[in-house]
PASEBA-1860 file (N, C-alpha, C; in nm, 3 decimals):
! residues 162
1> XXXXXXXX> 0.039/3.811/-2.470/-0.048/3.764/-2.364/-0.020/3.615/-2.340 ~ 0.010/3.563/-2.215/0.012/3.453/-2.204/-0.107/3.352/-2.207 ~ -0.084/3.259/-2.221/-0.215/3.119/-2.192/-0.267/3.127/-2.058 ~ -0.396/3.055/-2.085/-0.486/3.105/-1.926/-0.533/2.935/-1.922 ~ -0.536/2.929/-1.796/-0.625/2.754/-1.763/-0.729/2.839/-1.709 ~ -0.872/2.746/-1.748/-0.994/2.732/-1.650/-1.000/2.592/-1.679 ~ -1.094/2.631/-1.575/-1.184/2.534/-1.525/-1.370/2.590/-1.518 ~ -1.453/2.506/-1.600/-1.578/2.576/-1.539/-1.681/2.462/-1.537
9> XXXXXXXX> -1.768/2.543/-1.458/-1.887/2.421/-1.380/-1.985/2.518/-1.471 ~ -2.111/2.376/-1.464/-2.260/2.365/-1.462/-2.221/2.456/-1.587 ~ -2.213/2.396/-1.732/-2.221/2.500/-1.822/-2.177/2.688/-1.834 ~ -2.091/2.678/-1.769/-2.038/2.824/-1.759/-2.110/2.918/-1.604 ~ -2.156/2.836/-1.539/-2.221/2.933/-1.439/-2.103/2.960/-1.334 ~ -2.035/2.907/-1.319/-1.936/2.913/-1.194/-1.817/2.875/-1.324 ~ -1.699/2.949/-1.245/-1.563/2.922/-1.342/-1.442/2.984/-1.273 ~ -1.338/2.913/-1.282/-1.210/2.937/-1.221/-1.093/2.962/-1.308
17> XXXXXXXX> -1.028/3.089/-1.316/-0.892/3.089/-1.383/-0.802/3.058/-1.277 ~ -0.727/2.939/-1.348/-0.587/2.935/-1.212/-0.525/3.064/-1.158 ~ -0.489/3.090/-1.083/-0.428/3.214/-1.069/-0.251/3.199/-1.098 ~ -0.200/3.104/-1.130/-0.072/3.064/-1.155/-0.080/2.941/-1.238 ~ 0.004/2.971/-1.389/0.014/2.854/-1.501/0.118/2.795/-1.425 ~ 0.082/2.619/-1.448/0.146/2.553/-1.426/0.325/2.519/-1.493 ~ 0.426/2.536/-1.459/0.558/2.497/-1.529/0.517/2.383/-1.642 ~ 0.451/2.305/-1.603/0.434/2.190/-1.753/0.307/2.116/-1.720
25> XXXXXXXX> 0.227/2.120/-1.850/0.107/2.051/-1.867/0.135/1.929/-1.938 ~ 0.120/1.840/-1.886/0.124/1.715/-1.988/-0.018/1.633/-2.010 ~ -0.018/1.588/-2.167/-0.124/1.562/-2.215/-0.089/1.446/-2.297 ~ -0.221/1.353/-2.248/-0.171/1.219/-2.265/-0.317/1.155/-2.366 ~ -0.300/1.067/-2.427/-0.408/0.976/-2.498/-0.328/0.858/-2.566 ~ -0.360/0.719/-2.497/-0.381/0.612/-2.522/-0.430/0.538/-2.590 ~ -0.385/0.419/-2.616/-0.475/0.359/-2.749/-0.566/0.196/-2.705 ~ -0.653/0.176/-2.766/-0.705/0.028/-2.725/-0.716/-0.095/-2.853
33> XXXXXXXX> -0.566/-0.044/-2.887/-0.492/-0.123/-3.002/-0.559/-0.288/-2.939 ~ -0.572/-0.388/-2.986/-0.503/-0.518/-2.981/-0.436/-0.599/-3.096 ~ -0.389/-0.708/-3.025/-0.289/-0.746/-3.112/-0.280/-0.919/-3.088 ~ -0.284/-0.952/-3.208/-0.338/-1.135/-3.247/-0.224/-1.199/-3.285 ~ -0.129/-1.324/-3.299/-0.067/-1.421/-3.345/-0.151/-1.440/-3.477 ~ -0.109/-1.410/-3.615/-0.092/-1.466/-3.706/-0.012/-1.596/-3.758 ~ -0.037/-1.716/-3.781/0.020/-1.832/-3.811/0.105/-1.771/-3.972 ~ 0.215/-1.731/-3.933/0.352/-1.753/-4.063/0.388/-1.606/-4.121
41> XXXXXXXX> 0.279/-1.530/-3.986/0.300/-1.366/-4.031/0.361/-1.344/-3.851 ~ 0.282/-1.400/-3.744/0.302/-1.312/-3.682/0.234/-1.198/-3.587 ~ 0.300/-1.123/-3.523/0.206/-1.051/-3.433/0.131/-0.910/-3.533 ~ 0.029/-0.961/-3.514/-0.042/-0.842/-3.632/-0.147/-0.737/-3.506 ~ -0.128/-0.582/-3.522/-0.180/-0.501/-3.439/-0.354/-0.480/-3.500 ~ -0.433/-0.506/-3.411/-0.593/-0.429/-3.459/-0.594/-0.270/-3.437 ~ -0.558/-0.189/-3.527/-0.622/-0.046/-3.466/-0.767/-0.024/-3.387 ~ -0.779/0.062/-3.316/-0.893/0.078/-3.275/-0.914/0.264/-3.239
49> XXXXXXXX> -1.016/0.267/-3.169/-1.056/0.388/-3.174/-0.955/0.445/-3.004 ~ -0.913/0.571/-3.004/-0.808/0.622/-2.927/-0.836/0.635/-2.736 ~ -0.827/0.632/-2.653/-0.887/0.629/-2.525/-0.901/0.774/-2.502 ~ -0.972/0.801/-2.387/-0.969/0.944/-2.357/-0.842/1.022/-2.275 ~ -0.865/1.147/-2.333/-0.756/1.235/-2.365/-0.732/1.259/-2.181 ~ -0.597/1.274/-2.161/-0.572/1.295/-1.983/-0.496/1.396/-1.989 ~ -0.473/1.509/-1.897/-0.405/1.636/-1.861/-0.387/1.612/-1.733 ~ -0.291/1.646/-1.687/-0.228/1.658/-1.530/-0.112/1.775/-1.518
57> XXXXXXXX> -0.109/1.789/-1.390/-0.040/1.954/-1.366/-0.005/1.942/-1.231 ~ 0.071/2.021/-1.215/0.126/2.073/-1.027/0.160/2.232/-1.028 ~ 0.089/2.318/-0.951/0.155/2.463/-0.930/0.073/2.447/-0.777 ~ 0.065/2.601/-0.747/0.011/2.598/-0.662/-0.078/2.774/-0.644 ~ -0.139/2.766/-0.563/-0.229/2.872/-0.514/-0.158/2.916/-0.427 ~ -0.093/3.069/-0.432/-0.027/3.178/-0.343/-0.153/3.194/-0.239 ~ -0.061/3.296/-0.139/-0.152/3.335/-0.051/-0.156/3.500/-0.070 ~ -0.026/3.513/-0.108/0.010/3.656/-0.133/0.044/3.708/-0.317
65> XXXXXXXX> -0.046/3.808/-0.364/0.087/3.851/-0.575/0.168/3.815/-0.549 ~ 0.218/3.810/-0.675/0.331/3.846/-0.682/0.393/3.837/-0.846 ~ 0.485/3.844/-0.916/0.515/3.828/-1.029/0.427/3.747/-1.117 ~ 0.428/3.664/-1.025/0.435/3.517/-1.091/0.253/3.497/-1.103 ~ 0.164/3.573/-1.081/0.065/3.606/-1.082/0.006/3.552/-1.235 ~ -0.141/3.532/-1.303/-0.204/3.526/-1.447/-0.310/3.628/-1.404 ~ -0.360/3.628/-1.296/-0.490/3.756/-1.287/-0.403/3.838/-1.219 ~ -0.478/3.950/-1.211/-0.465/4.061/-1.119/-0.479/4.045/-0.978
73> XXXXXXXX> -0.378/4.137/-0.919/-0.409/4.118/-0.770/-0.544/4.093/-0.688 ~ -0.621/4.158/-0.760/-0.747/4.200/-0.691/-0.814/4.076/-0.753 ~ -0.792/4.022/-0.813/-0.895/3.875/-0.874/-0.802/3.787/-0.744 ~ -0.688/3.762/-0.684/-0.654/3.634/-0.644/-0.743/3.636/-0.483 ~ -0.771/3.482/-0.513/-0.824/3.459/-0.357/-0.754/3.427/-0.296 ~ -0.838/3.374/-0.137/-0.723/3.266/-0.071/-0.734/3.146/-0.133 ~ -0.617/3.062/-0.109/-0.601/2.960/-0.128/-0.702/2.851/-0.091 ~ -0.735/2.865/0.033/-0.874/2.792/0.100/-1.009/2.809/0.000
81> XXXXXXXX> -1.034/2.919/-0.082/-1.106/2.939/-0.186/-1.100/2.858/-0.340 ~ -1.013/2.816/-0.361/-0.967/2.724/-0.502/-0.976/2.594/-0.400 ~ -0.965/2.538/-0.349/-0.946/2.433/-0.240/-1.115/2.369/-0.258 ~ -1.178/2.450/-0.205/-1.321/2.453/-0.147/-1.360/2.446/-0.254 ~ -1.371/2.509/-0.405/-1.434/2.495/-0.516/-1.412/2.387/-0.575 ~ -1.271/2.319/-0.659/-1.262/2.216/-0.686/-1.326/2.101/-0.610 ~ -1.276/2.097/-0.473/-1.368/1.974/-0.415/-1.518/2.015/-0.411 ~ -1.572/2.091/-0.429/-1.684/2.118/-0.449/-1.743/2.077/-0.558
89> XXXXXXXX> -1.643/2.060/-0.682/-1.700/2.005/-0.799/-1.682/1.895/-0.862 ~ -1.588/1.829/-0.769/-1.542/1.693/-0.768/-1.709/1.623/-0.693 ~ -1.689/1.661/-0.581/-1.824/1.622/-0.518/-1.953/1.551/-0.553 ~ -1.965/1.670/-0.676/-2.091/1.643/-0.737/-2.105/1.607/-0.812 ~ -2.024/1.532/-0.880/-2.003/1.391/-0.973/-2.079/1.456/-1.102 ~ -2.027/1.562/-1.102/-2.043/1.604/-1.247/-1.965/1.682/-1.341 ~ -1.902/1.676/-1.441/-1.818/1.690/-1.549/-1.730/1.860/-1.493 ~ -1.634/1.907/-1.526/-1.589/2.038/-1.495/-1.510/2.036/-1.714
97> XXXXXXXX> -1.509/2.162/-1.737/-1.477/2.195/-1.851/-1.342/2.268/-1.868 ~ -1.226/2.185/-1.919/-1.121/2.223/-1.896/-1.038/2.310/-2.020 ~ -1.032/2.434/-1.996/-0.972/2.514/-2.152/-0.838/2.572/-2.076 ~ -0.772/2.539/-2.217/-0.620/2.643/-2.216/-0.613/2.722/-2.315 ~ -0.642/2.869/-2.305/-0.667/2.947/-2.405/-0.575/2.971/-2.495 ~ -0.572/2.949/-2.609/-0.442/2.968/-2.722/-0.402/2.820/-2.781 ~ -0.508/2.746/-2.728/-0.495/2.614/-2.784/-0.595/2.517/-2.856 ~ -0.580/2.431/-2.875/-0.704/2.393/-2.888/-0.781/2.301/-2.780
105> XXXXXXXX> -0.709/2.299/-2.640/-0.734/2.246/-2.535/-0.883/2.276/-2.527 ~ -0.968/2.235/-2.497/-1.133/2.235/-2.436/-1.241/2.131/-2.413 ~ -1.231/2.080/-2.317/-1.266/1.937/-2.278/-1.362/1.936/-2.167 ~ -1.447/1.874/-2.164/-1.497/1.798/-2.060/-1.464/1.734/-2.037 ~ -1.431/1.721/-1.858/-1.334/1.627/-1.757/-1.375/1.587/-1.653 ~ -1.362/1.497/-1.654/-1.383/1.408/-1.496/-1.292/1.467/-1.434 ~ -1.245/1.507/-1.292/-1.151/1.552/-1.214/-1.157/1.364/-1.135 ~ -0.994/1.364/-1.168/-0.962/1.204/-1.141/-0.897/1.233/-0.994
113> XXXXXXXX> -0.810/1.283/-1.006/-0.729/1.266/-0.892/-0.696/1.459/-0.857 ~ -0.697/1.523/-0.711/-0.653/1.622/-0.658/-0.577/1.632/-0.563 ~ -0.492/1.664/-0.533/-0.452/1.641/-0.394/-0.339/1.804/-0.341 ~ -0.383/1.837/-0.239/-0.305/1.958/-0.233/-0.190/1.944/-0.095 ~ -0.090/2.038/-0.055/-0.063/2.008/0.058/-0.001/2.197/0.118 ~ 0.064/2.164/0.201/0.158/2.271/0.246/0.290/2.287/0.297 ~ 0.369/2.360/0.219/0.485/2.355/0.256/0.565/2.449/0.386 ~ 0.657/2.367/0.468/0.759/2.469/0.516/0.784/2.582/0.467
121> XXXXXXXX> 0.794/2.715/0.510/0.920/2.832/0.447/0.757/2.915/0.363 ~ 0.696/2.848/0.406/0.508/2.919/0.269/0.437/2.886/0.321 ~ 0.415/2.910/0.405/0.315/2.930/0.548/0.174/2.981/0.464 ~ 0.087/2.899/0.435/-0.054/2.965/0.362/-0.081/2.925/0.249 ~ 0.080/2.931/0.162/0.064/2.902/-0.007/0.003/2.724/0.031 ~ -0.072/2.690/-0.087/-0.119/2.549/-0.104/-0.086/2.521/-0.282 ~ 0.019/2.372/-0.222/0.057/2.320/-0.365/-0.038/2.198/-0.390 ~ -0.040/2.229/-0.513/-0.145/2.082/-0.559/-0.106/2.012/-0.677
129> XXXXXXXX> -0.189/1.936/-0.729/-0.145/1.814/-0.812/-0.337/1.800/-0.851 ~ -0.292/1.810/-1.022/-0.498/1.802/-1.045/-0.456/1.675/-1.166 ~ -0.531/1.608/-1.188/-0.521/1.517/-1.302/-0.677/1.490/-1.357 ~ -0.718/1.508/-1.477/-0.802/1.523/-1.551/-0.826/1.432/-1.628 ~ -0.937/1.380/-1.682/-0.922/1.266/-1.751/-1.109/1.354/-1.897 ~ -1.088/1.323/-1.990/-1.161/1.339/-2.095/-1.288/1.279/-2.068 ~ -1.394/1.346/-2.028/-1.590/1.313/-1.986/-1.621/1.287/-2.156 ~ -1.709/1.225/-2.187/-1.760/1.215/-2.307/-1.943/1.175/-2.304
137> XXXXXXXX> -2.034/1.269/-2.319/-2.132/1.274/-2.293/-2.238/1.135/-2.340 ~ -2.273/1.037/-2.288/-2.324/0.929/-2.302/-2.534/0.942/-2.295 ~ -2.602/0.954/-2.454/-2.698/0.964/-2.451/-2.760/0.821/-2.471 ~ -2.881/0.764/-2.385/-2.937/0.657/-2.414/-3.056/0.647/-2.577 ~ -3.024/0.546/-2.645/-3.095/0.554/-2.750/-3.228/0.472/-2.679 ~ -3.351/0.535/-2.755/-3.449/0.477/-2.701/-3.511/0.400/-2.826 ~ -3.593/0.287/-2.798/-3.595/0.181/-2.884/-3.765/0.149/-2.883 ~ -3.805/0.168/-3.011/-3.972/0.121/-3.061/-4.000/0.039/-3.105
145> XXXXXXXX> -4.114/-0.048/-3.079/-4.170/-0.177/-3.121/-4.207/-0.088/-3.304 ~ -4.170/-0.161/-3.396/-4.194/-0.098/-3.508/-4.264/-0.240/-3.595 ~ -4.393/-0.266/-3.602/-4.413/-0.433/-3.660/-4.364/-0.529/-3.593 ~ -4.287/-0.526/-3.451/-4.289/-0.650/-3.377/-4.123/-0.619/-3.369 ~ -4.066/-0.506/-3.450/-3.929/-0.490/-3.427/-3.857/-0.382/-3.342 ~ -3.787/-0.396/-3.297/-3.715/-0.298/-3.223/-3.596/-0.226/-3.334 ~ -3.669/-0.097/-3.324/-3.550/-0.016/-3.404/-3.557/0.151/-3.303 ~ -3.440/0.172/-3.310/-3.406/0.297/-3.266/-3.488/0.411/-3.307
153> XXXXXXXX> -3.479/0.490/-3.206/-3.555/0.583/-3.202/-3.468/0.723/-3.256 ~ -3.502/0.816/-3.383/-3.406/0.896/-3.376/-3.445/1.048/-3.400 ~ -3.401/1.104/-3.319/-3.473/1.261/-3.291/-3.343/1.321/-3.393 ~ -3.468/1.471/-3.476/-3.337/1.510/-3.550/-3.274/1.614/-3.515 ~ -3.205/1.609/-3.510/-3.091/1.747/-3.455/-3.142/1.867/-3.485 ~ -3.136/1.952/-3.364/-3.213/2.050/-3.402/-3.054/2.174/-3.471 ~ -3.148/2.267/-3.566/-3.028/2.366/-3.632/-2.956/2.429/-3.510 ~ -2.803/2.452/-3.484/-2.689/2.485/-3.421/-2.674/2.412/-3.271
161> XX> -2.739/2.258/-3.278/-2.744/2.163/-3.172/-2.605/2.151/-3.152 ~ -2.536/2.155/-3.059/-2.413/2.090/-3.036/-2.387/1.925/-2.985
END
């Protein structure tokens, strides 16, 4: 069985299998190293903690099966249908969940950049270009006067909290 991409919204309520794996996924993570002049040593590196993880891709959405198919005929839409959803979830400025099954790929993603077009000679097919960048869920700590001090507030995890 081959590897499958989704994509899914709002916690699993809406979800998209590409209908065609991309020729090459590349997956990227950066670092926010710096790096100081030591007097008689030299350039000395600070490790730091790693940037978020980026995926980018190009295939495209048929109009018509064909071989080259990951679902079944009867699952593929039109092209105008994958089109309309992604920007639909770009839109709403909220996270999309990106898995490649057989991996350990599974992320929450900002959708950074999309862009699709159409070619000569493929009258219908739409090629695109998606680039993904790693969401990382940001909770505010809330803070109590405790004797005149401010200390954090800390709720305890409830059993199988993710």
């Amino acid at each position: 069985m081959s590897k499958e991409l989704w994509l899914t919204f709002d916690n699993g309520k809406e979800t998209l299998q590409l209908p065609v794996n991309p020729p090459e996924l590349s997956v990227g993570q950066g670092s926010q190293n710096d790096s100081i002049d030591v007097f008689n040593l030299g350039e000395v590196t600070i490790l730091q903690k790693p940037k978020a993880m980026t995926f980018g891709f190009e295939c495209f959405f048929p109009l018509k099966p064909g071989p080259y198919l990951n679902v079944t005929d009867d699952q593929l839409k039109e092209p105008s249908y994958y089109i309309e959803l992604i920007n639909k979830w770009r839109a709403s400025y909220k996270p999309v969940r990106f898995i490649v099954t057989e991996t350990e790929i599974n992320y929450l993603c900002s959708i950074e950049e999309f862009s699709y077009s159409e070619r000569a000679g493929d009258v219908g097919t739409l090629y695109y270009s998606l680039s993904l960048k790693e969401y990382k869920v940001v909770t505010p700590r809330v803070l109590k006067d405790v004797n005149g001090v401010l200390v954090y507030e800390t709720k305890p995890t409830r059993p199988g909290a993710i």
